[in-house]
N, C-alpha and C positions, 0 to 999 in steps of 0.2 A: 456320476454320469450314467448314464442311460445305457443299456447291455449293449441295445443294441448300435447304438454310437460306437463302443467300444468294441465290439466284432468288424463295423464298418471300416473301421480305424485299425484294427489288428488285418487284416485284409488285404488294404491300402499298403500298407507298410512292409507286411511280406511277397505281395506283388511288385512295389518298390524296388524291393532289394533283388529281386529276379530278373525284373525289367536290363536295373542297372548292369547285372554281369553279364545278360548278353547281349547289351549295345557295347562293353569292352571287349568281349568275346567276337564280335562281329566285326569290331574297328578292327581290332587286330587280324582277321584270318583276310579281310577287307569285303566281307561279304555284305555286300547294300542291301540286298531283299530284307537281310536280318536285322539293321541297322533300321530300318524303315519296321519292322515290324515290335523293336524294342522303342522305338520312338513313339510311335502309336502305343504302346502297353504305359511308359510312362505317362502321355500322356489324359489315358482313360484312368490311371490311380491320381493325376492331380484333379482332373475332372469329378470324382468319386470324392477327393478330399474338400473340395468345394461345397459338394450337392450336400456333406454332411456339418459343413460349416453352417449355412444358409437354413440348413434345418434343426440347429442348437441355436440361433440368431432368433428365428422365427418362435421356437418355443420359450425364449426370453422373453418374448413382448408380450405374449400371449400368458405372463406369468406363469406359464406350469412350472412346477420343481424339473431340475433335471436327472434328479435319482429320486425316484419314487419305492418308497418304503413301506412292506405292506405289513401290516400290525392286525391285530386282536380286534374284529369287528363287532 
């Protein structure tokens, strides 16, 4: 896969995991502002997991390889 897919995706994922403890963090102390702004942060990494879905989809059809291997020209 593509570097940059896989930075997109390494990203995605650690913003995930951030998002998630402080929408528990927020439930818990009961603070809404926070809870509304972990809400929003999840859901610009599922938004972010999509736009890089849609653009491995697209590079399928369009046959590129999706790791390109650069060799002895």
């Amino acid at each position: 896969m593509n570097v940059k897919y896989l930075a997109k995706f390494g990203g995605s994922a650690l913003g995930a995991v951030g998002a998630a403890r402080s929408l528990g963090k927020a439930r818990r102390e009961g603070d809404k502002l926070r809870m509304v702004d972990a809400v929003l942060s999840i859901l610009s990494v599922a938004i972010t997991i999509a736009i890089v879905v849609r653009e491995i989809r697209e590079s399928q059809e369009e046959n590129k390889p999706l790791v390109e291997l650069k060799g002895d020209e």
